[in-house]
BALO-140588 format. One record per residue: z, y, x of N, C-alpha, C, CB in turn. Coordinates in steps of 0.001 Angstrom, whole numbers, plus 500000, padded with zeros to 6 digits. Atoms other than C-alpha are relative to their C-alpha. Glycine has a CB too. Layout:
// residues N
ZYXZYXZYXZYX
...
***
This chain:
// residues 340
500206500936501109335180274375845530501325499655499328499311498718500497
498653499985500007338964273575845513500128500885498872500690500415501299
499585498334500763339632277212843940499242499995498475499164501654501125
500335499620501316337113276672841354500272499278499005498889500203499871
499275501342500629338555273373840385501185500384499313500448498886501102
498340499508500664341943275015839612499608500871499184501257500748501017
500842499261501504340455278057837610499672499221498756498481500516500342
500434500836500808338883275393835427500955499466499147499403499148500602
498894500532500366341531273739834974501360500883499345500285499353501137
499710499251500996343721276419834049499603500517498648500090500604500425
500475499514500457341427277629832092500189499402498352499001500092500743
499722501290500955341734273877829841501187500253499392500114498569500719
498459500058500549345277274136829832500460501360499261501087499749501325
499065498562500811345549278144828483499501499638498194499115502233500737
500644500220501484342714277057825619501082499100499397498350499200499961
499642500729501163344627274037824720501315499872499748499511498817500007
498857499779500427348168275465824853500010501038498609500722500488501200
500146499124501183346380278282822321499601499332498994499159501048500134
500114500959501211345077275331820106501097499304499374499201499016500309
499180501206500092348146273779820274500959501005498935500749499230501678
499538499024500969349996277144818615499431500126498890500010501106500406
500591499630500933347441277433816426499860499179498780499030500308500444
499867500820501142348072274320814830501374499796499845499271498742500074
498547499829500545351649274810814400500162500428499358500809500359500384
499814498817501156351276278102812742499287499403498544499084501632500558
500985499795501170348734276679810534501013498652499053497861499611500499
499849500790501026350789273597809720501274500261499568499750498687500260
498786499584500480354128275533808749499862500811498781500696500700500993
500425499280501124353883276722805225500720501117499813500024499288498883
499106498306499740354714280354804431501188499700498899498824501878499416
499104499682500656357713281127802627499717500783498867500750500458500702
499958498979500944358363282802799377501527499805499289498668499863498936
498715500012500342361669283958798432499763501404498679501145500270501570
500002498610501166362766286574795533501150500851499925499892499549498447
498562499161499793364944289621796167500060501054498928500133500813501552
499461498344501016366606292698794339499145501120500720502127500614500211
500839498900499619364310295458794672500303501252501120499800500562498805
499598498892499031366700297578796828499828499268501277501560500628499800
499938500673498933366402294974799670498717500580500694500097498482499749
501051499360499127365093296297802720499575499022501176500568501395500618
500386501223499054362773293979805309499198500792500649499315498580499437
500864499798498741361272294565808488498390499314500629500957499622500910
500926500899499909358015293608809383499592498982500595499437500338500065
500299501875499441358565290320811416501346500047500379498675499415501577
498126500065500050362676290797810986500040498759499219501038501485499039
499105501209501177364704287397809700500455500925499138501503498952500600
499552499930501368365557287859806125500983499132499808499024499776499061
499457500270500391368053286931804463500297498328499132499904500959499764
500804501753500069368315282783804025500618500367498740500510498190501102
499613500195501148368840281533800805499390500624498822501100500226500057
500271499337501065366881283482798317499825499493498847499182500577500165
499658500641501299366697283178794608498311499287500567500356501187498181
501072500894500208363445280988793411499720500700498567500373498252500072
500432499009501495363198283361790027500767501388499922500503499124498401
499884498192499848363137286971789004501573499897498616497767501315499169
499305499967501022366454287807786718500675501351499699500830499008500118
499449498766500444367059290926785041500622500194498703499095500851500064
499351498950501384369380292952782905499883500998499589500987500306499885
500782498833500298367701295463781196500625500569498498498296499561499959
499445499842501165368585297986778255498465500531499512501462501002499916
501445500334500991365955298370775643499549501663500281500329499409497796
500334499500499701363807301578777156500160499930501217500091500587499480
499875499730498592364266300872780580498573499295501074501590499285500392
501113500236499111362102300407783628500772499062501139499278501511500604
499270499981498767363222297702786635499347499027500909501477499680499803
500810500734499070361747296012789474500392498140500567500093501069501266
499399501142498802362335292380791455498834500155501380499946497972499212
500232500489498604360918291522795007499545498824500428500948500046500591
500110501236499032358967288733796406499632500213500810499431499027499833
499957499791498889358731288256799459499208498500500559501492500403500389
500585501156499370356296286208801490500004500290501353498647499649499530
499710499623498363356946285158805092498940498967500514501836499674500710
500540500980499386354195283713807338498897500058499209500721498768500127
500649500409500689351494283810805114498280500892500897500705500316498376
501255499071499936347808285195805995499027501024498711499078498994500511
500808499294501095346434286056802644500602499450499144498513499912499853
499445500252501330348232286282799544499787500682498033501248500288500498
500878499478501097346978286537795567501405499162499067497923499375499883
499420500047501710349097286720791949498853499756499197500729501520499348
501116500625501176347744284574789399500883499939498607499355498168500445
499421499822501316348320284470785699501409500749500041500145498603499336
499203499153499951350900287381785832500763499620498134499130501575500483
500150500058501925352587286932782009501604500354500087499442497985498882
498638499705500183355845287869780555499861500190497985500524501680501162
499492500052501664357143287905776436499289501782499279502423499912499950
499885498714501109355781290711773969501064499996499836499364500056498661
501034498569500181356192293561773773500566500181501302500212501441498611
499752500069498555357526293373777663498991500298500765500406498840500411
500697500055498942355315294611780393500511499693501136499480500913500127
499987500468498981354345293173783401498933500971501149499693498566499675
500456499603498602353513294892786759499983499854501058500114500572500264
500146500275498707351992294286790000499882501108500917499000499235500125
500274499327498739352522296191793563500252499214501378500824501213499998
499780500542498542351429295406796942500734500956500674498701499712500818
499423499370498718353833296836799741499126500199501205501094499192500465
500935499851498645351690298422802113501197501036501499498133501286499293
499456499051498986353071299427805570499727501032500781500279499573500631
500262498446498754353367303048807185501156499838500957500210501955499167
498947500040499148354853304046809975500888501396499797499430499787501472
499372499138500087357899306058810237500836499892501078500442500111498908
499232500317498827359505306770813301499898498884501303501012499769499443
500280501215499218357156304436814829500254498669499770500474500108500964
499667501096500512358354302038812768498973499572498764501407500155499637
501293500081501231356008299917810419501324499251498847498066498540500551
498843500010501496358362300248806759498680499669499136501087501906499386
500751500584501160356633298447803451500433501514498898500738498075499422
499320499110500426357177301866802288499437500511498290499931501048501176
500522500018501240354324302325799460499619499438499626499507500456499666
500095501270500580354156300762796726498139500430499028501817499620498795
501439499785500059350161300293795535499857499331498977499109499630501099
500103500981500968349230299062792189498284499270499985500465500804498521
500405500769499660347737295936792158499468499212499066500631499663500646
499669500779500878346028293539790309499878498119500281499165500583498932
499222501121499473346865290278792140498672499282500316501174499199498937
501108500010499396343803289848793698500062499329501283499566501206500083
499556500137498371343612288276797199500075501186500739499026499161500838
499695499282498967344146290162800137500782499531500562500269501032499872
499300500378498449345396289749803810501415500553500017499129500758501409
498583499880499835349423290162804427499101501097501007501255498557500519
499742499239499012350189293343806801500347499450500957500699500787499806
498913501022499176352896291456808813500717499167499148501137500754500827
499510500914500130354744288625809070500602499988498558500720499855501023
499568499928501075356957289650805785499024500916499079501307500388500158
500692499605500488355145290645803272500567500242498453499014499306500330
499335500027501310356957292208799870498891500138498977501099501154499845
500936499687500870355360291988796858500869500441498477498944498667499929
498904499179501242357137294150793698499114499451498460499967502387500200
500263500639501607357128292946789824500999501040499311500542498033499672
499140499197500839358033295893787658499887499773498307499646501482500378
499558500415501501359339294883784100500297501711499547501697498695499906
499761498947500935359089297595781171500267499705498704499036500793499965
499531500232501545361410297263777978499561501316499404501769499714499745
500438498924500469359371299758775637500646500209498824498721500021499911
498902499735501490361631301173772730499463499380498809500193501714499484
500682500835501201361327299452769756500522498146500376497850500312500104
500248501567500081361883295968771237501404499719500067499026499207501240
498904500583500886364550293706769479501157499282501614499078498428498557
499608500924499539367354292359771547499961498924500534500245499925499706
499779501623499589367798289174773543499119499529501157499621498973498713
500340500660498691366067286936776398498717499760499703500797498718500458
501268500211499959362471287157777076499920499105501665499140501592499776
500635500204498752360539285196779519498553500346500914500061498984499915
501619499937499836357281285175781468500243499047502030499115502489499885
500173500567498373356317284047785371498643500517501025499806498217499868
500898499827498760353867284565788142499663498665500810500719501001500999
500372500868498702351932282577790331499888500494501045498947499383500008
500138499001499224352234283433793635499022498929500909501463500779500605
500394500672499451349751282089795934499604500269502181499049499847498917
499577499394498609350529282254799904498904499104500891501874499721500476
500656501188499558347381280560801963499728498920499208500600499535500904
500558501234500444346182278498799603500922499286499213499567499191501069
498348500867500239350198277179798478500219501071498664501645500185501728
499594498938501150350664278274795117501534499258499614498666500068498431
498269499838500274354863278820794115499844500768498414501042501302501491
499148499415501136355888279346790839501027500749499600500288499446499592
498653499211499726358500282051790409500024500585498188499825501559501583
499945499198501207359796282212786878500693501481499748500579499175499174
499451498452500144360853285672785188501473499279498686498270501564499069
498985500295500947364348285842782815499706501507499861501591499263500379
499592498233499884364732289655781258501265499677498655498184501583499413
498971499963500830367776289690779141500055501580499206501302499617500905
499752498382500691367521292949776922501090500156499093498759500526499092
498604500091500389370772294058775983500185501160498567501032500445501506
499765498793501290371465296208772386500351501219500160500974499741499102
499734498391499312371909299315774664498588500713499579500234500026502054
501336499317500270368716302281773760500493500849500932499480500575498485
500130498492498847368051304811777015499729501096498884498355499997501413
500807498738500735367407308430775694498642499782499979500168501407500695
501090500109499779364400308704775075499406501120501246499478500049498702
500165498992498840362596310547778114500095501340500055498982499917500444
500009498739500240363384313752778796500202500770499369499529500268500053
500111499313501290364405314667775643501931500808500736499795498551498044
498576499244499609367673317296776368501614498900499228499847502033499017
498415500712500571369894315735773983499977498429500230500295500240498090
499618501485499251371487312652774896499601499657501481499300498838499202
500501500403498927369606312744778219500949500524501067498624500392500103
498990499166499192371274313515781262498964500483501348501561498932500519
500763498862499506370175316341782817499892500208501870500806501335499249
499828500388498373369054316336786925499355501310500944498993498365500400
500441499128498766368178318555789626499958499485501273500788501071500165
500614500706498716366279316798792609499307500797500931499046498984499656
500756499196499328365852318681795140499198499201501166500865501090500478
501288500382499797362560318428796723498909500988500773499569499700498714
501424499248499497359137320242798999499079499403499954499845500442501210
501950500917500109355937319056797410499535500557501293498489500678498356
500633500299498818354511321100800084500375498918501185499976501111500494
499578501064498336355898318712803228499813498654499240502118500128500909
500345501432500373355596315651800618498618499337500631499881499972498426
501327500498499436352078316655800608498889500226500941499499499958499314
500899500036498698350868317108803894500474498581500193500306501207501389
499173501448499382353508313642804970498378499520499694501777499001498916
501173501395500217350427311526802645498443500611500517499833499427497913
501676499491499295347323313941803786500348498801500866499608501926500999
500076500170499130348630312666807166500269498601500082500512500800500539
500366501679500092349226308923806516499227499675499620500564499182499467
500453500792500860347018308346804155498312500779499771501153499916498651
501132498885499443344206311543804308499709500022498257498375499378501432
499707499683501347345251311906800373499802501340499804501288499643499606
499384498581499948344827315660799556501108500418499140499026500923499728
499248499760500534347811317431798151499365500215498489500626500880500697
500374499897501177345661318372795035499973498772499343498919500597499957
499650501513500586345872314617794135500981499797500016499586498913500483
499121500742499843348918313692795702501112500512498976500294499928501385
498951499274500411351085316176794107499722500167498688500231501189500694
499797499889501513350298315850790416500534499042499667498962500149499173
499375500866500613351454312531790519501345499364500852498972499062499638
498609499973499638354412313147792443500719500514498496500269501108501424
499254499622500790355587315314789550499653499344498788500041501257499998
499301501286501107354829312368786824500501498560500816498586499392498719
498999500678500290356607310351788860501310499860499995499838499472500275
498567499200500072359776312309788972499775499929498117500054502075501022
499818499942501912358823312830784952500537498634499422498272500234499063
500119501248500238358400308949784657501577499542500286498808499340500889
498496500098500005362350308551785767500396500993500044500641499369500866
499227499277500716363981311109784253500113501854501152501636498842499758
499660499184499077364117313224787147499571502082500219499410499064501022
500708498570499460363585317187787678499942500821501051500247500784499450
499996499171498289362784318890790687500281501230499991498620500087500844
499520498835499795364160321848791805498774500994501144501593499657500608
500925499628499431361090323281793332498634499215499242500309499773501453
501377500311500920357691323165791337498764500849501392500088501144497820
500963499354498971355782324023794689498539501229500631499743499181500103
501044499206500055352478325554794833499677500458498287498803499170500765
499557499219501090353539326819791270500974500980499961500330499306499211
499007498949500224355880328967792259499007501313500526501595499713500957
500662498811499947354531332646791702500538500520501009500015500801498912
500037498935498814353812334802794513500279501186499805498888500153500581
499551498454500137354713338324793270500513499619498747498818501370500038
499344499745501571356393339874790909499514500030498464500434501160500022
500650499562501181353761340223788202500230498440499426498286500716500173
499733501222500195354532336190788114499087499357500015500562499755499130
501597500431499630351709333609787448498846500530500201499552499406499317
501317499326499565348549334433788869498968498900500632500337501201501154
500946500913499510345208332785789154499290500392501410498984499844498923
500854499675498542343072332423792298499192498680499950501063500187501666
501246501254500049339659330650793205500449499082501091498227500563500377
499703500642498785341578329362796361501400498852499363500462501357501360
499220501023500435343424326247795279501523499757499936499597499194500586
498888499943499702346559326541796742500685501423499066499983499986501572
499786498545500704346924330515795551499866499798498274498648501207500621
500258499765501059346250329737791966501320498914499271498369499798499775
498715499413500391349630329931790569499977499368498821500194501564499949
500164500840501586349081328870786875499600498991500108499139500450498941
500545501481499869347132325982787706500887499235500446498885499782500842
499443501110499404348932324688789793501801499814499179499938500361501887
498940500152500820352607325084787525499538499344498830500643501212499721
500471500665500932350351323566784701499985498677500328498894500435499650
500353501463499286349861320475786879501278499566500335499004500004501403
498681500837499418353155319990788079500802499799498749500995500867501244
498765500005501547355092320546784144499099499231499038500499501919499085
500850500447500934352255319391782068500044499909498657499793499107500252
500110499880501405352800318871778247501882499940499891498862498553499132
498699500221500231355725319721776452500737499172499773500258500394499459
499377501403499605358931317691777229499890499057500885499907499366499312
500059501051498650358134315855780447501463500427500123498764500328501580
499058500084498988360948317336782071501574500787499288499254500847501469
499384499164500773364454317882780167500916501153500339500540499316499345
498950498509499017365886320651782596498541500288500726501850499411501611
500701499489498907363864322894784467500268501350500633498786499989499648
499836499077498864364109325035787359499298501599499935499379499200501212
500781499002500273363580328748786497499899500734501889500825501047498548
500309499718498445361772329845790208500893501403500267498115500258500340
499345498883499246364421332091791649500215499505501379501371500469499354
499462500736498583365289331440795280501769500540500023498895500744501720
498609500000499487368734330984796505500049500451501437500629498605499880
500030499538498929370305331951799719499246499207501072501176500239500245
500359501188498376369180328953801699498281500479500253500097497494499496
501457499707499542365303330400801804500079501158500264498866499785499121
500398498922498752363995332524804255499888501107498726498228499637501213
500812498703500640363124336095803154498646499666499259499586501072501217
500937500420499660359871335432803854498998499121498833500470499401501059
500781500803500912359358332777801279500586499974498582499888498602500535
498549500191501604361538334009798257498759500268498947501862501797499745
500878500100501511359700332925794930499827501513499246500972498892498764
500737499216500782357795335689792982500531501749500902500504499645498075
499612499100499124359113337960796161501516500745499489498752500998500146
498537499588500655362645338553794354500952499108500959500206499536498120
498778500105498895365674338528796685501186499617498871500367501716501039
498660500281500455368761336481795425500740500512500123500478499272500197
499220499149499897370624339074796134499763501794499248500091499841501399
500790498718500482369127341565794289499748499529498537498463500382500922
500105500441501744369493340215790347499842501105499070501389499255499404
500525498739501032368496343863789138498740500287499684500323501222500422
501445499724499880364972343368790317499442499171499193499409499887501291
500940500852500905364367340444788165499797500134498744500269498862499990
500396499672501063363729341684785135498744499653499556500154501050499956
501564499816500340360463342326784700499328498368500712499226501769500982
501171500916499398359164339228786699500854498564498990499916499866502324
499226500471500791361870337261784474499076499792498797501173500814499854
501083499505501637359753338572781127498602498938500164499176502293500054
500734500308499729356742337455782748499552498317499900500108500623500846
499650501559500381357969333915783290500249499434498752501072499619500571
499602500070501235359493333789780274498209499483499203500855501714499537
501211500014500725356003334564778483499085498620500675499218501600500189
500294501328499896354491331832780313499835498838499626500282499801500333
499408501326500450356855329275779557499463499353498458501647500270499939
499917499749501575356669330283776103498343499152498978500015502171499860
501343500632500251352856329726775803499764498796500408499038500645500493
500661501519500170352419326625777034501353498541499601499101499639501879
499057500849500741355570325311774868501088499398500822499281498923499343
499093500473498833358069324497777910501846500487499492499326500993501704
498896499701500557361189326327776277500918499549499368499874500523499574
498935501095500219362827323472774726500351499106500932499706499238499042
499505500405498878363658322273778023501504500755500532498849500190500922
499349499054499874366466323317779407499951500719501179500994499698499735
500529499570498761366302326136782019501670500489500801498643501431499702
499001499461499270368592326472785079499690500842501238500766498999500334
500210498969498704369074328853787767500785499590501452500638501578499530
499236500312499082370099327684790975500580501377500965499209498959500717
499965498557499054371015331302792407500726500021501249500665501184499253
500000500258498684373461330747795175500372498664500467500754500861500550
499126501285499421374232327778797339501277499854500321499615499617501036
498921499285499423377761327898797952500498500778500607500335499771500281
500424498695499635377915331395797981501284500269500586499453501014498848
498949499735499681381521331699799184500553501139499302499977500065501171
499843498973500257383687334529799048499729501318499928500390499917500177
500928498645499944381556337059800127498899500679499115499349499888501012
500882499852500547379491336605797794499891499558498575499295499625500696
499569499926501237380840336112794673499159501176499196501514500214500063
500444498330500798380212339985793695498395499674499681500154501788501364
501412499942500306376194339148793965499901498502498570498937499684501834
500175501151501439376992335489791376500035500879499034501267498742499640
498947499657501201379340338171789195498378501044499608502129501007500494
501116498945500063375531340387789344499011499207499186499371500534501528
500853501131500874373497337563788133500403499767498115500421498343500905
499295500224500916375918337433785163500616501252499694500776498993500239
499329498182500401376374341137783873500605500269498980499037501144499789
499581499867501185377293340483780591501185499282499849499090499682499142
498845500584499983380272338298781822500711498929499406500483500653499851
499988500960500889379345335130779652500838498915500820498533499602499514
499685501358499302379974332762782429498624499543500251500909498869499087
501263500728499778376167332140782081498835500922500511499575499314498677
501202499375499229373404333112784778499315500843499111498984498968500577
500633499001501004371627336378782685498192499143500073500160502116500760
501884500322499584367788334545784248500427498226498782499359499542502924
500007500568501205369145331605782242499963500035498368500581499680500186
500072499363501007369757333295779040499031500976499472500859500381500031
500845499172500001366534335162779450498955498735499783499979501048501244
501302500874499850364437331761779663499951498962498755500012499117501521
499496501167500927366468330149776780498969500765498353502378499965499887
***
C-alpha cells in the first residue's frame, strides 16, 4: 500500500512540475527581432541580442534585396497588412527547415502569403524581399508589416532609400556584367527529389529562372546538354530529350547575357563529355559546332554572349591543345567565334 502511495504521489509532483513549465513558456512572450538577410540562425541557437526593431535598406533603382525577421519562442506565427510605397514591391517568405548534415538549416525560402502557420523551431526566420522596378523616381519610400507571434502582434516598420544609381537592365550584354556559375542541375535535382520528393522536371526549370532572375549564368545547362554529335535531339523519355530540355533551361531571348557553348573541359570524365567531343580533340568539333550554332540561331539565343570554357588550367602541357582551339591565332576560342 506504502509503494502505491509513493507512485501516486510522484505521479502529482511530475504532472504538476509539467504544468508548472507549461505556464512559464506560455507566459514569456516570443521575441521578434530584424536582421540582414545574410544572418545565419540555428534552430534553438542564441541570436544575436540587440536587434534592429525596423527593416532599412539601400537600394539602387532596379534592384532586388531582402531583410530578416526573426521570431524566437513563438508557436504560430502570421503577417498582416504587408504594405510598402508605389511602385515598390513587397514580398513574403517562410524559412522552412531541412536537414543538412543532420543539421536542421532554415535553408528554403517558400513564398508566402502571411497566413498563419506553426513555427518549425524555436527561431523562426521570416524574409521580406523589397523590389525597386526601373522606372521608379529617387528617394525614401516607406511601408511596414505586422508581424503576429501567438497572438502578440509587433509592428516592424520598412525604410527603402532608392538611390539615383539604374542596374543594367537584366541580362542585357551591354553594361551588364557578364558571369559564369558553375553548377550540376543534375545533383541540384535529385538533392530536392530527396528532401522534398520535387521532381527534377519541376525543380530544374526554376532553378534556371532563378539564376536568370539575378543576373547569373550557369556553366552547365544540364539535361540540355546534347548527347552526340549530331547535337540536339528529341526523345519520348524525359531526361533524353535534348531540345526540350535546353528550351526549358534558356527560355526566351535574353534571359541569360553570357552563355555556355556545351563543350567539356578537362575536369569531366570521358565518359560524360558533352555532345561526345573530347576537349582535346578541337578538330572534331566542327560539325557538332554547326549544329549548335543552328539551334541557337532558331530559337533567337545569339545575342547573348557565347563562351567556351575549354581547359581548366590547362598548364604547360597543354597549351598546344588551347593553341588548337584557336587555329586562326586571334586570341579567341574558334567554338566561340563559330557561335557569335
Amino acid at each position: 500500500m506504502q509503494g502505491v502511495v509513493r507512485l501516486f504521489l510522484l505521479v502529482v509532483v511530475v504532472l504538476a512540475l509539467s504544468a508548472g513549465s507549461g505556464v512559464a513558456r506560455s507566459t514569456q512572450a516570443p521575441a521578434v527581432g530584424v536582421y540582414q538577410s545574410g544572418t545565419t540562425f540555428g534552430a534553438s541557437a542564441p541570436v544575436r541580442a540587440h536587434p534592429a526593431n525596423a527593416v532599412s535598406l539601400a537600394m539602387p533603382i532596379g534592384g532586388v534585396d531582402d531583410a530578416t525577421i526573426l521570431v524566437r519562442g513563438a508557436q504560430r506565427v502570421a503577417v498582416r497588412t504587408p504594405a510598402i510605397d508605389s511602385p515598390l514591391e513587397l514580398k513574403l517568405f517562410f524559412a522552412h527547415y531541412v536537414s543538412v548534415n543532420g543539421k536542421a538549416v532554415p535553408d528554403a525560402l517558400l513564398p508566402w502569403d502571411g497566413s498563419q502557420r506553426s513555427t518549425e523551431h524555436t527561431n523562426q526566420p521570416l524574409w521580406l524581399q523589397v523590389t525597386v522596378p526601373y522606372g521608379t523616381a529617387p528617394g525614401t519610400y516607406t511601408g511596414s508589416v505586422s508581424v503576429v507571434a501567438d497572438g502578440s502582434a509587433t509592428t516592424v516598420p520598412i525604410s527603402v532609400t532608392v538611390s539615383p544609381v539604374t542596374l543594367p537592365q537584366p541580362n542585357h550584354v551591354s553594361g551588364g556584367l557578364l558571369t559564369a556559375f558553375n553548377m550540376s542541375p543534375q545533383s541540384y535535382g535529385n538533392k530536392v527529389h530527396q528532401l522534398y520528393g520535387v521532381l527534377p522536371e519541376t525543380s530544374l526549370p526554376e532553378l534556371f529562372n532563378f539564376f536568370a532572375s539575378y543576373r547569373l549564368s550557369p556553366n552547365n545547362w544540364g539535361y540540355g546538354n546534347p548527347k552526340y554529335s549530331s547535337g540536339y535531339t528529341s526523345d519520348r523519355r524525359w531526361w533524353l530529350d535534348k531540345s526540350a530540355r535546353m528550351v526549358d533551361a534558356v527560355g526566351e531571348p535574353g534571359r541569360f547575357a553570357s552563355m555556355w557553348i556545351p563543350i567539356s573541359n578537362n575536369r569531366w570524365s570521358a565518359s560524360t563529355y558533352v555532345g561526345g567531343r573530347s576537349p582535346y580533340k578541337p578538330q572534331a568539333w566542327c560539325r557538332y559546332l554547326r549544329s549548335v550554332h543552328g539551334f541557337w540561331q532558331k530559337h533567337g539565343w545569339l545575342s547573348s554572349y557565347p563562351y567556351l570554357w575549354g581547359m581548366d588550367e590547362p598548364g604547360l602541357t597543354r597549351y598546344r591543345v588551347v593553341a588548337g582551339q584557336d587555329r586562326d591565332g586571334d586570341g579567341r576560342l574558334d567554338a566561340v567565334s563559330v557561335l557569335e
